[in-house]
VMD Tcl script that draws the C-alpha trace (Angstrom):
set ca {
  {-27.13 19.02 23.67}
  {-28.75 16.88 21.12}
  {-27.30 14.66 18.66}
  {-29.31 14.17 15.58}
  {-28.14 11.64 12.72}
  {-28.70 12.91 9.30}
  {-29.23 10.45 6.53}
  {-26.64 10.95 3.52}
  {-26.97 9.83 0.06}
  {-25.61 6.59 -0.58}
  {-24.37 5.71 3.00}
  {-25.69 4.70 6.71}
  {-26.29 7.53 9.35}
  {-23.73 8.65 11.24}
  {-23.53 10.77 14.46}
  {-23.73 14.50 13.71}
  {-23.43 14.25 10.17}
  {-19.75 13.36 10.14}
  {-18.89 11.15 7.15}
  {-16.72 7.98 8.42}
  {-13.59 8.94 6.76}
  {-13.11 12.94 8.62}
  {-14.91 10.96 11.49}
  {-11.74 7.92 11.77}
  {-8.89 10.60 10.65}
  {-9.42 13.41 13.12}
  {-7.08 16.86 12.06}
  {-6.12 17.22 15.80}
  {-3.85 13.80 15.55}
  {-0.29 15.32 15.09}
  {1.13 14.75 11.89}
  {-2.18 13.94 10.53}
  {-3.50 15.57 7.18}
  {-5.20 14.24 4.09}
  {-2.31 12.97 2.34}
  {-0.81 10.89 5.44}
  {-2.12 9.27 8.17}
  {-0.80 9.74 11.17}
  {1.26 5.87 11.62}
  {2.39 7.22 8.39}
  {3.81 10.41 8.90}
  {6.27 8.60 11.55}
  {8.12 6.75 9.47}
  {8.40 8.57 6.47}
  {10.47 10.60 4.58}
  {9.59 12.76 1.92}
  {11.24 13.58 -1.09}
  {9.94 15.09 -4.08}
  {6.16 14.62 -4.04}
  {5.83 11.09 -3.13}
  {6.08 9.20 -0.05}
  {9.35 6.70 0.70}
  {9.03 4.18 3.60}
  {12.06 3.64 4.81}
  {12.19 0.26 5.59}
  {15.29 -1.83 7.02}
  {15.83 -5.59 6.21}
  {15.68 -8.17 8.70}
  {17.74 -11.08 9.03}
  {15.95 -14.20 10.92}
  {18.08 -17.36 12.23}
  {16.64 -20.35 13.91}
  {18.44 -20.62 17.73}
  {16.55 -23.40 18.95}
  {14.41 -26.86 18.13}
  {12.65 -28.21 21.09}
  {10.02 -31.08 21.38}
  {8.30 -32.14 24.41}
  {7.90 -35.80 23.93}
  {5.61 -36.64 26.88}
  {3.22 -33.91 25.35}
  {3.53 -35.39 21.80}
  {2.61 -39.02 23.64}
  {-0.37 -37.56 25.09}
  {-1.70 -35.21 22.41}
  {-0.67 -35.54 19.14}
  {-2.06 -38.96 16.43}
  {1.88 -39.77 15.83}
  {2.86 -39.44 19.75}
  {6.78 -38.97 19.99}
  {7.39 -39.83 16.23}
  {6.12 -36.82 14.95}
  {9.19 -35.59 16.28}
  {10.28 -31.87 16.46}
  {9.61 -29.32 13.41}
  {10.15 -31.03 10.44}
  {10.43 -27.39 8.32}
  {13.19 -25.78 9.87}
  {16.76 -26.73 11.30}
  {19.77 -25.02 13.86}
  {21.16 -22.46 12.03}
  {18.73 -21.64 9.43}
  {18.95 -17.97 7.97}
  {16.23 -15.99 6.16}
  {15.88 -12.40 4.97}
  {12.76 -10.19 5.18}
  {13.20 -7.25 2.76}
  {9.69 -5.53 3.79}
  {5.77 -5.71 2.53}
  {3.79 -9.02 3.88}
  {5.55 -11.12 2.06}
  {6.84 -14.40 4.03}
  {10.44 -14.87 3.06}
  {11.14 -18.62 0.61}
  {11.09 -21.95 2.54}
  {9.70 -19.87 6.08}
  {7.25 -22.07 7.90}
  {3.72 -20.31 7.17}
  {2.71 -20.90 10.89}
  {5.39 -19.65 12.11}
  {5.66 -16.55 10.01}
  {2.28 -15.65 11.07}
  {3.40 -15.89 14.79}
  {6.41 -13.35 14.55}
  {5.28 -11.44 11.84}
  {4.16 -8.66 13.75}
  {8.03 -8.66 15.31}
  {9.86 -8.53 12.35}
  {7.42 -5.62 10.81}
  {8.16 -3.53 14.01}
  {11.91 -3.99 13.73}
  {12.02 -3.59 9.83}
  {10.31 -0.38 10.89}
  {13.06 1.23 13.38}
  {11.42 -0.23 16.60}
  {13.11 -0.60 19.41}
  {13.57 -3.05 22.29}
  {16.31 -1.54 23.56}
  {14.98 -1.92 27.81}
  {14.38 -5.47 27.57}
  {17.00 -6.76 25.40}
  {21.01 -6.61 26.10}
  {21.11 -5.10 21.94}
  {19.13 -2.70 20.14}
  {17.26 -3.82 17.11}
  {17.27 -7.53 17.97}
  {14.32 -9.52 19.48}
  {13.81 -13.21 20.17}
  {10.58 -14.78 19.04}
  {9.20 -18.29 18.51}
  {6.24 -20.02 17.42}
  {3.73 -20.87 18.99}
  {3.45 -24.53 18.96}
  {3.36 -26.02 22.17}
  {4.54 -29.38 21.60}
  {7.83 -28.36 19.44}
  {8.28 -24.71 19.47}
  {11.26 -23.17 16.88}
  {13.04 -19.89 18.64}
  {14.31 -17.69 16.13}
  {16.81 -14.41 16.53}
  {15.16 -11.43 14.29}
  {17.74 -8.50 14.06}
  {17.16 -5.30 12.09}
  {19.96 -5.14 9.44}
  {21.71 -1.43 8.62}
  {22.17 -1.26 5.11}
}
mol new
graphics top color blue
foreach p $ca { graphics top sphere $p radius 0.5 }
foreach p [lrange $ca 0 end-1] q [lrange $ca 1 end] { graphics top cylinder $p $q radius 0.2 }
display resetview
């Protein structure tokens, strides 16, 4: 069987004439259809004729501060004064309420580390196997020298 590519107005060639949009949202994905996509259709709930994410909130504490002073001697310009994070402390509490946005006074470096953690949890996920309670998960940046470990729990409201 040959594949030709047929050249479209406006836009690149693309294998048997299939325009990139039907071509990335195929119809045989359950759930999928033109006015959801399929990631969509999972955690959705329609009422009316627009779409409503439902969306828990997600309460993040700092556990833990650690430095590694014999790696901040060796690696870092102000050795063991740079000390451990100077952003966050013990007991530190924060509340995601859902889109991208980094909650007030959150470290930016860490926020892009467990980002992706507190999304899935604010989105129903669950890590029930692994952990000892459902709709928790513990998480830390990813500095190497003085790592923060923070408790993320989903929060039924």
């Amino acid at each position: 069987m040959r594949t030709y590519l047929r050249e479209r107005k406006g836009g690149p060639k693309h294998p048997a004439g299939f325009s990139r949009k039907r071509h990335m949202q195929p119809s045989f994905v359950a759930g999928a259809n033109r006015e959801t996509s399929p990631r969509q259709s999972m955690i959705t709930v329609r009422r009316g004729p627009e779409l409503r994410f439902m969306m828990k909130k997600v309460k993040i504490t700092v556990l833990k501060k650690e430095f590694d002073s014999a790696l901040a001697e060796e690696y870092l310009t102000d050795g063991e004064a740079a000390g451990a994070c100077p952003l966050l402390n013990v007991g530190d509490e924060f509340l995601y309420e859902g889109g991208a946005e980094m909650p007030a006074g959150f470290c930016p470096w860490a926020w892009i580390d467990i980002y992706h953690g507190v999304s899935a949890l604010s989105a129903g996920a669950s890590f029930a196997p692994w952990n000892n309670r459902d709709g928790e998960q513990i998480l830390c940046c990813t500095d190497g020298i003085r790592p923060v470990v923070f408790r993320v729990e989903a929060l039924d409201e």
